[in-house]
N, C-alpha and C positions, 0 to 999 in steps of 0.2 A: 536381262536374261542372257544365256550362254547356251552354246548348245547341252554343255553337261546336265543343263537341267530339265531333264527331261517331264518329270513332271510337271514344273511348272509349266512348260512350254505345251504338253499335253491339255492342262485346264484351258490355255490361252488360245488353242487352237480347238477345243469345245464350242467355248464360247463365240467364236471367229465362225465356225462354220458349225452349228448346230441340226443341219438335215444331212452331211454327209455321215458313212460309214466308214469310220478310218481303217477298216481293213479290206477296202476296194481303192483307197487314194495312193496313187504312183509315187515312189519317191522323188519326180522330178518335180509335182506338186508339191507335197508334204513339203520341201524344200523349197520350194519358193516361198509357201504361205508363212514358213514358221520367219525368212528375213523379212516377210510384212508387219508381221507381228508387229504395235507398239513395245514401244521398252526391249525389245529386241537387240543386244549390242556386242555380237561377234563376230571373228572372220568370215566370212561366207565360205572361205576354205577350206574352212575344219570340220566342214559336214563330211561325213562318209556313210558308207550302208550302214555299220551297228551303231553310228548313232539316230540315224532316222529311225531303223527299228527301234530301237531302246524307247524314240519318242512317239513312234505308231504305238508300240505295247502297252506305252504307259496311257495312252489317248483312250486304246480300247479299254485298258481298264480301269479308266478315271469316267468311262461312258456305259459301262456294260455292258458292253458287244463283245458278244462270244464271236470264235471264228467259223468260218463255216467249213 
């Protein structure tokens, strides 16, 4: 997985952490867990803000959580 894919990396961060709400997780989390991820295989550099959003959005809504 890469960061561009945010989907995928959204189910794989479901399934990783099934009792959090991904729109209370920091991006300095969100980033950490998504390089734990298995199968995980990109620069750790080429995170930035839109794309951890892009993979919080897709987290919240591959999980149905509305924002508050």
């Amino acid at each position: 997985m890469k960061w561009t894919d945010s989907r995928e990396l959204a189910i794989a961060l479901a399934d990783a952490h099934p009792d959090v709400d991904p729109n209370r997780v920091l991006f300095t989390d969100l980033r950490r867990w998504v390089l734990e991820l298995p199968g995980f295989d990109d620069d750790p550099k080429h995170s930035g803000e839109k794309i951890l959003e892009a993979i919080q959005m897709a987290w919240v809504d591959e999980g149905g959580f509305e924002e508050e």
